[in-house]
Every structure is written in C-alpha cells, then in structure tokens.
PATIGU-402507 format. One record per residue: x, y, z of N, C-alpha, C in turn. Coordinates in Angstrom, 2 decimals. Each point is the difference from the previous one (the first is absolute). Example, Ala and Ser with C-alpha at 12.3 -4.5 7.8 and 13.67 -1.06 7.14 Angstrom:
// PATIGU-402507
+---------+---------+---------+---------+---------+---------+---------+---------+---------+
:     n_u :     n_v :     n_w :    ca_u :    ca_v :    ca_w :     c_u :     c_v :     c_w :
+---------+---------+---------+---------+---------+---------+---------+---------+---------+
:   13.19 :   -5.69 :    7.80 :   -0.89 :    1.19 :    0.00 :    0.90 :    1.20 :    0.00 :
:   -0.35 :    1.05 :   -0.72 :    0.82 :    1.19 :    0.06 :   -0.77 :    1.09 :    0.73 :
+---------+---------+---------+---------+---------+---------+---------+---------+---------+
***
This chain:
// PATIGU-402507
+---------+---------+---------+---------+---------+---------+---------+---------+---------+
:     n_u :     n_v :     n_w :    ca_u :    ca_v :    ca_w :     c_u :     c_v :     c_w :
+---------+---------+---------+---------+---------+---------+---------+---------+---------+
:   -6.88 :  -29.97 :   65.18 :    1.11 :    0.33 :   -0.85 :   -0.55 :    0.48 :   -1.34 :
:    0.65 :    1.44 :   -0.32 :   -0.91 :    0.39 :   -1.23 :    1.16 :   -0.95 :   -1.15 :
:   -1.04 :    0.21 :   -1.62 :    0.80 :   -0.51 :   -1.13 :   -0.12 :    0.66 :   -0.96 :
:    1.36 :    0.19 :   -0.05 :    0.77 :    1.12 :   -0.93 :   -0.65 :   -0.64 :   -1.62 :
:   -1.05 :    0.45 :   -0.58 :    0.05 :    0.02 :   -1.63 :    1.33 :    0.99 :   -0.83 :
:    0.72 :   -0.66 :   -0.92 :    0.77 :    0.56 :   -0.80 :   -0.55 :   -0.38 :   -1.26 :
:   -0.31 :    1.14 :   -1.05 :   -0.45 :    0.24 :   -0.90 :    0.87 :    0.21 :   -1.16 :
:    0.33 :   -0.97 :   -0.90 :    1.06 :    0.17 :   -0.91 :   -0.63 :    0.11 :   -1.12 :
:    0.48 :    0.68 :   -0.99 :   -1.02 :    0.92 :   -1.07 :    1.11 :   -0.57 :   -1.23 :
:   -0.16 :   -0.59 :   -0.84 :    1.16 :    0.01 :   -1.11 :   -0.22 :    0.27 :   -1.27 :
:    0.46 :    1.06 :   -0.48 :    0.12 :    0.62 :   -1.07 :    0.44 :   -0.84 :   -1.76 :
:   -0.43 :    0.38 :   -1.01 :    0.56 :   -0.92 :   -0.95 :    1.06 :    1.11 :   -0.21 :
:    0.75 :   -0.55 :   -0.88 :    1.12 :    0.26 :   -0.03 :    0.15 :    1.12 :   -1.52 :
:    0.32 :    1.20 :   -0.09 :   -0.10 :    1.19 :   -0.72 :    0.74 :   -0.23 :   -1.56 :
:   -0.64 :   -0.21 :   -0.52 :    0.72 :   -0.39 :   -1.64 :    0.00 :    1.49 :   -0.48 :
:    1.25 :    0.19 :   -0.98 :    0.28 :    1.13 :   -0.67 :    0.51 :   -0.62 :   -1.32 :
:   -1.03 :    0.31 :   -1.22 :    0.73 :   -0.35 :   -1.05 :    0.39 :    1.10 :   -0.71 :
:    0.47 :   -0.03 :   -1.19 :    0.89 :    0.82 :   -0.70 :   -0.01 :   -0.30 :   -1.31 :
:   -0.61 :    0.91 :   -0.80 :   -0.08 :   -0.27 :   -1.47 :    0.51 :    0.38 :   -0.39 :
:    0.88 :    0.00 :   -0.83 :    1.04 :    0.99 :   -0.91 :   -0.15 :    0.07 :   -1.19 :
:    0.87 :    0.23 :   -0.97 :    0.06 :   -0.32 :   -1.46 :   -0.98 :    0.30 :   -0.90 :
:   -0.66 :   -0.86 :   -0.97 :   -0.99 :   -0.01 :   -0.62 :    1.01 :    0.51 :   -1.72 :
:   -0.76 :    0.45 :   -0.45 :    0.07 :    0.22 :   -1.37 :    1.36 :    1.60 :   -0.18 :
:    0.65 :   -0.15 :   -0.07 :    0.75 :    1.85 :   -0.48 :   -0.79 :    0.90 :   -0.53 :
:   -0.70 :   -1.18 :   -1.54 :   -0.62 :    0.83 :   -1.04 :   -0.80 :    1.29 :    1.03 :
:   -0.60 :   -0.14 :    1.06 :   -0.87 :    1.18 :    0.53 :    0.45 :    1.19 :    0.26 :
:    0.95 :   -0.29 :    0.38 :    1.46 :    0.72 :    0.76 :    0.34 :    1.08 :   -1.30 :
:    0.17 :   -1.11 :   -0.74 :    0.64 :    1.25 :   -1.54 :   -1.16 :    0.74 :   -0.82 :
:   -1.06 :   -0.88 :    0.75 :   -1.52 :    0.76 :   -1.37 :    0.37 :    1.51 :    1.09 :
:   -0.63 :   -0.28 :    1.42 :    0.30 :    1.41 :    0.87 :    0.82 :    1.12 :   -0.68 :
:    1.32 :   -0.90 :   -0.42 :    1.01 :    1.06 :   -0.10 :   -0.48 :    0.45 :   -1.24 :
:   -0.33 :    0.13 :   -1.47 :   -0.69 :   -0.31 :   -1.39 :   -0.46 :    0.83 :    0.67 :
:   -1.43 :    0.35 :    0.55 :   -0.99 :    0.48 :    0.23 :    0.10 :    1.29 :    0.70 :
:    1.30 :    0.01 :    0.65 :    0.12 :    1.27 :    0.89 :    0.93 :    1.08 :   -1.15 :
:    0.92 :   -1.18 :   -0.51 :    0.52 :    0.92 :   -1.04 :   -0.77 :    1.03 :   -1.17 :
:   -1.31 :   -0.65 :   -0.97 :   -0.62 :    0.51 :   -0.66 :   -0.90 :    0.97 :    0.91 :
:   -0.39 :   -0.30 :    1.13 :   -0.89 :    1.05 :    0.68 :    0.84 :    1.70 :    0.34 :
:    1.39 :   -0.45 :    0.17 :    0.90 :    0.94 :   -0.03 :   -0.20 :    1.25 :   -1.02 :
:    0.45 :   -0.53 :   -1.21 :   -0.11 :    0.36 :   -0.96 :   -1.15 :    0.21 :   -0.63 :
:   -1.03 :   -0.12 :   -0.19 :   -0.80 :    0.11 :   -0.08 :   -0.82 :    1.18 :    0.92 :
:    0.77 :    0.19 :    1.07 :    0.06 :    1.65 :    0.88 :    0.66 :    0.66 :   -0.52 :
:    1.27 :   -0.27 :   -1.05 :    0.93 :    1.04 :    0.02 :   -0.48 :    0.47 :   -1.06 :
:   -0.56 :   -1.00 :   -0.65 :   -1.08 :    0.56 :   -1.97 :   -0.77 :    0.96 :    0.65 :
:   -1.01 :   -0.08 :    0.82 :   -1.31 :    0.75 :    0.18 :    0.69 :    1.43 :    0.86 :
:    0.94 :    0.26 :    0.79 :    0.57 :    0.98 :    0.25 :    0.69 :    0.94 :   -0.78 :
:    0.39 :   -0.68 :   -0.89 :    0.99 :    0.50 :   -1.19 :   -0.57 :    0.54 :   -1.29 :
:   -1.43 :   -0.27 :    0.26 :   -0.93 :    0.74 :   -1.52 :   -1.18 :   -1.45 :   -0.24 :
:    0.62 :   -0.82 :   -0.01 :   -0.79 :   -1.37 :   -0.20 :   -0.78 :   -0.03 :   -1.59 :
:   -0.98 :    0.22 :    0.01 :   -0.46 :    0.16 :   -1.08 :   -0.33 :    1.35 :   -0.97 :
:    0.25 :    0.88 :    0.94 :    0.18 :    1.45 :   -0.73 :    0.94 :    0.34 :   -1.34 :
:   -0.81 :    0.52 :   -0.64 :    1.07 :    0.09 :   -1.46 :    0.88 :    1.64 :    0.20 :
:    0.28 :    0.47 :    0.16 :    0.79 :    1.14 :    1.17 :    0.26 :    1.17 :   -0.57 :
:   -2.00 :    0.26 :   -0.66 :   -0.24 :    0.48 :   -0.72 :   -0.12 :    0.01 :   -1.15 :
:    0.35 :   -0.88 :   -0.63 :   -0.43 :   -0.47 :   -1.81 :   -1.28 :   -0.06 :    0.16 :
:   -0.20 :    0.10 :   -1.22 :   -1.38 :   -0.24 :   -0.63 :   -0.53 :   -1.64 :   -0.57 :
:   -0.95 :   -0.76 :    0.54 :   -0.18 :   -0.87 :   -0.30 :   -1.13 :    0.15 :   -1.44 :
:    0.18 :   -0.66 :   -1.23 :   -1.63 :   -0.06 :   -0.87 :   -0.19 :   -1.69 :   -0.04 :
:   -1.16 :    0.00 :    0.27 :   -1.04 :   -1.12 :   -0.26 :   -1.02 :    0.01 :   -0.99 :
:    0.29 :   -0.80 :   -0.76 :   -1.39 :   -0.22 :   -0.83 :   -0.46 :   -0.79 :   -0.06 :
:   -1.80 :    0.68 :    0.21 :   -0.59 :   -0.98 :    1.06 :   -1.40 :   -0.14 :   -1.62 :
:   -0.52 :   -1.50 :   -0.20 :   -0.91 :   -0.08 :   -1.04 :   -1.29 :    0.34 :    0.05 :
:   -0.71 :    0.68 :   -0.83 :   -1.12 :    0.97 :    0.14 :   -1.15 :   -1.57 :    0.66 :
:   -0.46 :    0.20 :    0.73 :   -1.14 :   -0.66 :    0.47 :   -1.52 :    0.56 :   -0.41 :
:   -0.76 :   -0.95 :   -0.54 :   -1.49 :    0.32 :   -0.12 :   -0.58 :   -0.82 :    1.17 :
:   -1.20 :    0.58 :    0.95 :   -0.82 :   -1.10 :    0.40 :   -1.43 :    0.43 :   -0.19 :
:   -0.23 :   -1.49 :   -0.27 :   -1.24 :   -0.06 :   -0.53 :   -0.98 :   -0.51 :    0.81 :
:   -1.49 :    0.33 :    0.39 :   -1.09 :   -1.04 :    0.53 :   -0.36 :   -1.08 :   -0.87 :
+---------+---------+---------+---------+---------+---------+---------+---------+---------+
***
C-alpha cells in the first residue's frame, strides 16, 4: 500500500501598512516654491534683467596694484 505524503506549505500572513499625514507645512513649502519658480520664468521671459535699452553708468574706483 503506497503513502500518500501531503505537503502543507504555510505562508505568513501579508501586512499592508499605510502612512499618511505627516506635516502640511511640506505640502505648502511645494506650493511656495512652485509659485516663485513660476514667476521667476515669467521675469526671465519678459526681459528679466535687461534694462530695454537704457543706459546703465557705473562708477567703478580707480585701482592701483602694486608688487
């Protein structure tokens, strides 16, 4: 008479956790941060630092150098 081996295998059991929440503050720096980056495109498209054609003068102090 043959004998049947049955092989039972048992698994642990599958945990899923779930973090949520945390701080807002990150949430709103994001938003802060996307806003000035915005703008900060719309400056540099728009002339940015170009004077839009004026004339800038600088006066700049006579330098000596010496050994």
């Amino acid at each position: 008479m043959p004998i049947e081996r049955e092989t039972i295998i048992e698994r642990p059991a599958s945990e899923t956790i779930v973090t949520g929440g945390g701080s807002p503050f990150g949430i709103i720096a994001g938003i802060i941060a996307a806003v000035v980056a915005v703008l900060l495109i719309v400056w540099l498209v728009n002339g940015g630092i170009s004077t839009s054609g004026d004339s800038v003068n600088v006066d700049l102090p006579n330098v000596t150098v010496s050994n």
